[in-house]
C-alpha beads as a LAMMPS data file, in Angstrom:
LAMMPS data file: protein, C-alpha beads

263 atoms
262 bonds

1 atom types
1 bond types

-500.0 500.0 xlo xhi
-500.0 500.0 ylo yhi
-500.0 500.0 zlo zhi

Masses

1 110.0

Atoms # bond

1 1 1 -48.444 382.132 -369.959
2 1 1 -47.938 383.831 -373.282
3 1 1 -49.529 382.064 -376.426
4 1 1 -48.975 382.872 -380.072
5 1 1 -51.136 382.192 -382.677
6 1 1 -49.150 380.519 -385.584
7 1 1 -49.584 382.528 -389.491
8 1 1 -49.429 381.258 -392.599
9 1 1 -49.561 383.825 -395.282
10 1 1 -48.886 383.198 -399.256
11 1 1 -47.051 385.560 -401.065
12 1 1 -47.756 385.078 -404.599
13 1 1 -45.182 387.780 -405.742
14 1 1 -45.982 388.840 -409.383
15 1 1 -47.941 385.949 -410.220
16 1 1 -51.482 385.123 -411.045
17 1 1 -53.744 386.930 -413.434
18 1 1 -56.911 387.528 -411.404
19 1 1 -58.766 384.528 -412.981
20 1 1 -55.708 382.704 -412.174
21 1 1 -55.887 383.625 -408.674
22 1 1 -59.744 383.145 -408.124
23 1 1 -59.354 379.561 -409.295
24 1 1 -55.922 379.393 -406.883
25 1 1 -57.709 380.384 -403.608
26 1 1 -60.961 378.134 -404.892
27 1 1 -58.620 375.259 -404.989
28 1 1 -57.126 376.233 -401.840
29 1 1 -60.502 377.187 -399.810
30 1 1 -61.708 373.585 -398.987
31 1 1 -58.218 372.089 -398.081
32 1 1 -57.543 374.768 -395.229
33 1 1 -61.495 375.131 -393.884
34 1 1 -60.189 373.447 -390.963
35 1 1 -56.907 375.088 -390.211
36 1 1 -56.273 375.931 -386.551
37 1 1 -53.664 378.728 -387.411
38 1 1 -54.557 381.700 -389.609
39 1 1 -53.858 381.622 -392.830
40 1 1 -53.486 384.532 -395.468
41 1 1 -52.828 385.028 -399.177
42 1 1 -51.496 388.237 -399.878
43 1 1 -52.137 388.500 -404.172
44 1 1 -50.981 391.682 -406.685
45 1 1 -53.106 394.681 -406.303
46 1 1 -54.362 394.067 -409.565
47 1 1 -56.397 390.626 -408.061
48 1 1 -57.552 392.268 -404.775
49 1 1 -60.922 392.461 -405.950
50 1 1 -61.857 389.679 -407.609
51 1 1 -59.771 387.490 -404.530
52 1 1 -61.789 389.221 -402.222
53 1 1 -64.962 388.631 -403.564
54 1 1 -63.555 384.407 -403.918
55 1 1 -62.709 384.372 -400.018
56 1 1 -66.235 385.687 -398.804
57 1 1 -67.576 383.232 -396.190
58 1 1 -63.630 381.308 -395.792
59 1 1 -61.358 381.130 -393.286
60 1 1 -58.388 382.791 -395.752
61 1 1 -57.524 386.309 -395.045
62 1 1 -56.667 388.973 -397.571
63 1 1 -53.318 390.571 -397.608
64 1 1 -51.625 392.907 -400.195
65 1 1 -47.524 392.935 -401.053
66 1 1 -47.222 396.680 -400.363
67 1 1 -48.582 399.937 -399.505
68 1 1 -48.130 403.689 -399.811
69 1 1 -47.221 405.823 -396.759
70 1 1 -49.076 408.981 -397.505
71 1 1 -52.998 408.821 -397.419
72 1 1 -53.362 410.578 -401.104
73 1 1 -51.272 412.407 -403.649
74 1 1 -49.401 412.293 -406.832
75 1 1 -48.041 409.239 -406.085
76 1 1 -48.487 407.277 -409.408
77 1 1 -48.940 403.866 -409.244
78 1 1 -49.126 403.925 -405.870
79 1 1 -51.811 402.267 -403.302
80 1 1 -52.912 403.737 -399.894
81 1 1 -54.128 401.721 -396.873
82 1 1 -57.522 403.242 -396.982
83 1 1 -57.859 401.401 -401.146
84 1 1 -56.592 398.310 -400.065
85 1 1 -58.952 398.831 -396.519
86 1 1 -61.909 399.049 -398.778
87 1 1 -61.212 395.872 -400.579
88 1 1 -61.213 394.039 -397.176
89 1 1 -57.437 393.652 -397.075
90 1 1 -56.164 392.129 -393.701
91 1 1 -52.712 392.265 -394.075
92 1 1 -50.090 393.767 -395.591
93 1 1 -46.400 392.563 -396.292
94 1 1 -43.791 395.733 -396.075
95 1 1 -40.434 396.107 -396.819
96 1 1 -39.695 392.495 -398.400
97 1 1 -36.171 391.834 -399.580
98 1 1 -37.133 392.210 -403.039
99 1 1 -38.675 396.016 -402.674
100 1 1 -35.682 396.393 -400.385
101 1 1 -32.898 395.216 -403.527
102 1 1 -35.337 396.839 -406.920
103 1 1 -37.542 399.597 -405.827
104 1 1 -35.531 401.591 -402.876
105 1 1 -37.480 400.563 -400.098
106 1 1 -35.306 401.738 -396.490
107 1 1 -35.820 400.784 -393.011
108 1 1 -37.081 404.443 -393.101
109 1 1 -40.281 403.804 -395.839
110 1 1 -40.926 400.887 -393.878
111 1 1 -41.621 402.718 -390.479
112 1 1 -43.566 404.930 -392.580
113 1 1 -45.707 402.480 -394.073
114 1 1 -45.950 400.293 -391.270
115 1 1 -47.595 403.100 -389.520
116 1 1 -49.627 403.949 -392.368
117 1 1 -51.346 400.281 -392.341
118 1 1 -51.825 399.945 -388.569
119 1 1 -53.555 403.412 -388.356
120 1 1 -56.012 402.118 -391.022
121 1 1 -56.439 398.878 -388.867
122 1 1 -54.265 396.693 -391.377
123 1 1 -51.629 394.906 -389.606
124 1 1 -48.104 394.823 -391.248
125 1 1 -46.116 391.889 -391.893
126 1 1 -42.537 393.832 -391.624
127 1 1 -39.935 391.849 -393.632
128 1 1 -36.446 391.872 -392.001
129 1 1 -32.915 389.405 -393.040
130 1 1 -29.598 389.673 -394.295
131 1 1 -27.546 388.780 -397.401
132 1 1 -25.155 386.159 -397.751
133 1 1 -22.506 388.249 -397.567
134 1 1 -23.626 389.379 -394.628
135 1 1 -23.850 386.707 -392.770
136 1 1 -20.755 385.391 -393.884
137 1 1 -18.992 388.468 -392.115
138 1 1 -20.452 388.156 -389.091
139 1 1 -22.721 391.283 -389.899
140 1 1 -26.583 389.531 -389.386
141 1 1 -26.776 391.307 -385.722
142 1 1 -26.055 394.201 -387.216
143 1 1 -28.319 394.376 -390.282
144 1 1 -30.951 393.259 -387.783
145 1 1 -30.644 395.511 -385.146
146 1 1 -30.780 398.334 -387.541
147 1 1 -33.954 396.987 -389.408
148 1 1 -35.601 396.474 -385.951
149 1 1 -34.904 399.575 -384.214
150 1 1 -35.401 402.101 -387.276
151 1 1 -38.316 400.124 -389.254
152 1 1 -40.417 399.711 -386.183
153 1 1 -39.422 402.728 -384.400
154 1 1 -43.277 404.131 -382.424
155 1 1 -44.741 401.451 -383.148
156 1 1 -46.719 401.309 -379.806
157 1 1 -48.163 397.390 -379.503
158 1 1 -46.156 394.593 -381.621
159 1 1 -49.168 392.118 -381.007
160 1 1 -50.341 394.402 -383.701
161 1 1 -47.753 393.373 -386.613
162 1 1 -45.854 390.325 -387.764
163 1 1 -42.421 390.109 -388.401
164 1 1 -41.316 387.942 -391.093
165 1 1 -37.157 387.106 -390.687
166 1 1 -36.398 386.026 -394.790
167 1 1 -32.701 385.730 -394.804
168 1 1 -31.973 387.065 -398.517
169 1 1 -29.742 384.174 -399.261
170 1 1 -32.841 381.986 -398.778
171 1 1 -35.127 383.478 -401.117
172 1 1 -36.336 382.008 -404.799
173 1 1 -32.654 380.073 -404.713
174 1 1 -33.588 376.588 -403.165
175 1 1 -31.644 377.078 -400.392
176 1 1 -32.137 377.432 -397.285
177 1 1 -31.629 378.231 -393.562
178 1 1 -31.156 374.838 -391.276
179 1 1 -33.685 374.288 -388.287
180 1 1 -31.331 375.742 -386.071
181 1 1 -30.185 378.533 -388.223
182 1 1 -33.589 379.891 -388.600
183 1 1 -34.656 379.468 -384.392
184 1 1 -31.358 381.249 -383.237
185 1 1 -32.091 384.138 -385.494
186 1 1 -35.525 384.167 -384.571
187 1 1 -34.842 383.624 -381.427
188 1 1 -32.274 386.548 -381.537
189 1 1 -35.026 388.835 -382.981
190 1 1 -37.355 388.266 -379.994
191 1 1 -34.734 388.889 -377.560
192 1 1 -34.024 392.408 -379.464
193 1 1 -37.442 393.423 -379.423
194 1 1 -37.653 392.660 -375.396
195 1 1 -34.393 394.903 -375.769
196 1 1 -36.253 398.034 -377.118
197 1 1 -39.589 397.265 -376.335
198 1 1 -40.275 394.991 -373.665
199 1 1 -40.592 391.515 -372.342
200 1 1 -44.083 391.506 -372.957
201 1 1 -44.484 393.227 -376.098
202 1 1 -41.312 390.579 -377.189
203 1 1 -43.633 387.497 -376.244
204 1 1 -46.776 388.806 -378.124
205 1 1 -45.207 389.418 -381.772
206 1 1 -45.450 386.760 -383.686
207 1 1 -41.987 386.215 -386.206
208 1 1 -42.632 383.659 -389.391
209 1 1 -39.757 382.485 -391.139
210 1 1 -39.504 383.238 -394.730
211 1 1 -36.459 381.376 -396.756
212 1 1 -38.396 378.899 -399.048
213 1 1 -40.218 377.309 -396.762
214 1 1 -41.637 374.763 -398.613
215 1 1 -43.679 371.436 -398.467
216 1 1 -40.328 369.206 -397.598
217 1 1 -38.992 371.202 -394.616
218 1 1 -42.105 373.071 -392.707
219 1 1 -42.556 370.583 -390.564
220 1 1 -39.279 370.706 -388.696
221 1 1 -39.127 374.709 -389.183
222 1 1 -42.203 375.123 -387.577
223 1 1 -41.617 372.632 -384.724
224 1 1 -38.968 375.665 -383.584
225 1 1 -40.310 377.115 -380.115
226 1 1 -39.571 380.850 -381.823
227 1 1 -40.847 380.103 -385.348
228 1 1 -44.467 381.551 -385.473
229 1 1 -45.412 380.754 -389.170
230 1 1 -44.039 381.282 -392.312
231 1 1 -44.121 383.952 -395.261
232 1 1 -44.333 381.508 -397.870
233 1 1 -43.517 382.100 -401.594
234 1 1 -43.112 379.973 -404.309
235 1 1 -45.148 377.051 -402.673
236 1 1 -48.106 379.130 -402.009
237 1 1 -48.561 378.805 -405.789
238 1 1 -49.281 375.023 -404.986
239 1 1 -52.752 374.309 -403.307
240 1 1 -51.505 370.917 -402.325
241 1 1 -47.997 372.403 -400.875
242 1 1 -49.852 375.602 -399.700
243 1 1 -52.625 373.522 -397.733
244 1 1 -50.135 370.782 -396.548
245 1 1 -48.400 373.750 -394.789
246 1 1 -51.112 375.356 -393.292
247 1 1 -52.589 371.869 -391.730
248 1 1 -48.650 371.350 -390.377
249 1 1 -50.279 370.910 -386.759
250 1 1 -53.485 368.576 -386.882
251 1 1 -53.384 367.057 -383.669
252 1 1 -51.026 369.267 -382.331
253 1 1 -51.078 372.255 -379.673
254 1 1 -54.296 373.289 -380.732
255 1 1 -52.968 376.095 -383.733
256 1 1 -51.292 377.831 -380.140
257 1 1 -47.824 377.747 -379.892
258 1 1 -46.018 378.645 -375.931
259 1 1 -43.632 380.770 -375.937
260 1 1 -40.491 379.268 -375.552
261 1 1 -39.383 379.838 -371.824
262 1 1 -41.889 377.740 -371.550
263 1 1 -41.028 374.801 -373.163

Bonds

1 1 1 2
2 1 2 3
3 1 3 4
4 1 4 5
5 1 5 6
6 1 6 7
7 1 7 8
8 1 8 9
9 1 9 10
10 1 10 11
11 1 11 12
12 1 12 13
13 1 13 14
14 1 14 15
15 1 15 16
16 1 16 17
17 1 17 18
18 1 18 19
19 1 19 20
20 1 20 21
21 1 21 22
22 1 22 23
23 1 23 24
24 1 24 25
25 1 25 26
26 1 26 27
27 1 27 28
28 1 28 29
29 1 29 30
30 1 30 31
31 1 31 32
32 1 32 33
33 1 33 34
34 1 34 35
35 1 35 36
36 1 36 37
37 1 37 38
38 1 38 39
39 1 39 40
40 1 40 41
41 1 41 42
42 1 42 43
43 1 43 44
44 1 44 45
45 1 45 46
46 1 46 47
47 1 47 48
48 1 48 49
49 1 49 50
50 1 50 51
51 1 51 52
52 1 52 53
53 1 53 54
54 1 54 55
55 1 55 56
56 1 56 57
57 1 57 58
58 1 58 59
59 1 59 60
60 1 60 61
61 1 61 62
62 1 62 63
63 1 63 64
64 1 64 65
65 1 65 66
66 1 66 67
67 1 67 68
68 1 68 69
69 1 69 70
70 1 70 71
71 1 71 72
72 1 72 73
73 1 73 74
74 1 74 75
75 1 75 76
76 1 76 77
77 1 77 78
78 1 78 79
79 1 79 80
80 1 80 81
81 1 81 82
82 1 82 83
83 1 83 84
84 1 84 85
85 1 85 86
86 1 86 87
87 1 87 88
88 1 88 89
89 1 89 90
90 1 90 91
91 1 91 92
92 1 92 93
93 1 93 94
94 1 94 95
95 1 95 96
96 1 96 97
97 1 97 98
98 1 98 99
99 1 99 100
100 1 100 101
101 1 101 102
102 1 102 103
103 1 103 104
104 1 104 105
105 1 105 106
106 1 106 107
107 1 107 108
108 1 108 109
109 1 109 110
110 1 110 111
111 1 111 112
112 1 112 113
113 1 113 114
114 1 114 115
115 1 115 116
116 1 116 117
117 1 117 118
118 1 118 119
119 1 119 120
120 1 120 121
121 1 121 122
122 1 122 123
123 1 123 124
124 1 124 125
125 1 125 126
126 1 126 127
127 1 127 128
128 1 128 129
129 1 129 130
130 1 130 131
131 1 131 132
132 1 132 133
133 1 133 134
134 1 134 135
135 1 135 136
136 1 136 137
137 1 137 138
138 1 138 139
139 1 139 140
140 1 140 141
141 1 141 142
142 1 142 143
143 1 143 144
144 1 144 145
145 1 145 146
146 1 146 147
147 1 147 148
148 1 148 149
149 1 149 150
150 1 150 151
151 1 151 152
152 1 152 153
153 1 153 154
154 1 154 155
155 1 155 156
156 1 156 157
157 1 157 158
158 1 158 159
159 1 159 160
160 1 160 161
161 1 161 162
162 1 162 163
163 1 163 164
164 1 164 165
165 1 165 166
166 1 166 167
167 1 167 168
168 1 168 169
169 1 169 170
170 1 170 171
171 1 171 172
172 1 172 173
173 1 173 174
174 1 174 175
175 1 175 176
176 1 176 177
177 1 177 178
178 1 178 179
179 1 179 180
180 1 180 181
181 1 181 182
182 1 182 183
183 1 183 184
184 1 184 185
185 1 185 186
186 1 186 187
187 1 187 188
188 1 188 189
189 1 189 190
190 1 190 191
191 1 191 192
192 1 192 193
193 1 193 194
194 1 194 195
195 1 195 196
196 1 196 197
197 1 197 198
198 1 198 199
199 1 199 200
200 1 200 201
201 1 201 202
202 1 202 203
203 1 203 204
204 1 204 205
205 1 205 206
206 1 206 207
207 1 207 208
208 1 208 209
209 1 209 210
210 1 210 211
211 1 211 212
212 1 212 213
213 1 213 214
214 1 214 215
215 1 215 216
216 1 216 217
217 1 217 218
218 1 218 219
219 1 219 220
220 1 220 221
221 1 221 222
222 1 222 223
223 1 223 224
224 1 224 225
225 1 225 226
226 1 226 227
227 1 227 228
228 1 228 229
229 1 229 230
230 1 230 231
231 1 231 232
232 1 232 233
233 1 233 234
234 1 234 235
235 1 235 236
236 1 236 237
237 1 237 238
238 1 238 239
239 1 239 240
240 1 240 241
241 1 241 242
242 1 242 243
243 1 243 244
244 1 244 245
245 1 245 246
246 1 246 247
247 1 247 248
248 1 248 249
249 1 249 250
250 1 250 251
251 1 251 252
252 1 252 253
253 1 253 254
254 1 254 255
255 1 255 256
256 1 256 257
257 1 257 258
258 1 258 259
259 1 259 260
260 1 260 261
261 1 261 262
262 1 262 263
């Protein structure tokens, strides 16, 4: 039997001073001390420290929105894996949509960094999706086969990472992907990693969705036998949304989620 821990993660994007974010994980610490799935706020570099030092003793791991490929250089403004490992940094989110559209980032950089964080013992969230346009030409497949055979290309155990599916379309505009839209894609992910990497490599990884997932539609998303979690962005600003998320299963399976041939 193959079981899945779900993930929630926060991705506060370029928000929250670090005072701003101390106060936001304070507010958020005593709402999720009973969660049953993990949960994760990944903050701007800038807060790692003073976040990290806030989430000693919780249940709330530490994740960062990007890191650097190379372990040192003249890579200005740039962050390695081995800063962000100091800090206590647990995971990592690489190669969202939005480095993907404004700062260049390829399915290439994202093997590269994905490789980078795993061999300093950080595990990856590895963004993939597709743009409206897109998926309105019948090109999703496509996009995703590419993203998944080139951006995780060597990676050797997938239990290791988390793939996040964020159709573009569904991202800061309100909208976004129907129940069933969201588990045949994600569904359609998992079968294309047992593709190129296995059966049982397919059944470990654990895929979140990430279009807006918010406090008025998690619960159906994340009653989806394929749908592992969520990379969650604006309501991760929220404590109340944030929390009510993270406590979706009370009373449920336990925080474990079957895989779904076995449903």
């Amino acid at each position: 039997m193959t079981f899945r821990t779900p993930i929630i993660a926060g991705n506060w994007k370029m928000n929250n001073t670090a005072s701003e974010g101390v106060a936001l994980v304070n507010a958020i610490k005593p709402l999720v001390e009973r969660a049953v799935c993990e949960v994760v706020v990944c903050v701007p570099a800038i807060d790692i420290p003073a976040v990290a030092v806030a989430l000693e003793g919780s249940n709330i791991r530490l994740g960062a929105q990007n890191v650097h490929f190379a372990a040192k250089g003249a890579y200005t403004g740039e962050i390695s894996a081995a800063m962000l490992k100091e800090y206590g940094v647990r995971y990592v989110i690489i190669g969202h949509s939005e480095r993907r559209q404004y700062f260049g980032e390829t399915d290439e950089t994202v093997n590269k960094r994905t490789k980078a964080a795993l061999e300093a013992g950080i595990s990856p969230i590895v963004c993939v999706g597709e743009t409206l346009e897109q998926r309105e030409t019948g090109k999703t497949q496509e996009v995703l086969d590419r993203q998944i055979a080139v951006g995780l290309q060597g990676i050797p155990d997938l239990a290791k990472i988390v793939i996040a599916y964020e159709p573009i379309w569904a991202i800061g505009t309100g909208r976004t992907a129907t129940c069933e839209q969201a588990e045949n894609t994600i569904h359609y992910i998992r079968k294309k990693c047992a593709e190129l990497f296995g059966e049982e490599q397919a059944e470990a990884v654990r895929i979140q969705y990430g279009g807006s997932m918010n406090a008025d539609n998690y619960r159906l998303l994340m009653s989806m036998p394929d749908i592992d979690g969520g990379l969650i962005g604006g309501a991760s600003l929220k404590a109340a949304d944030f929390s009510a998320i993270v406590n979706y299963d009370k009373g449920g399976m336990g925080g474990m989620k079957l895989s779904k041939d076995l449903l």
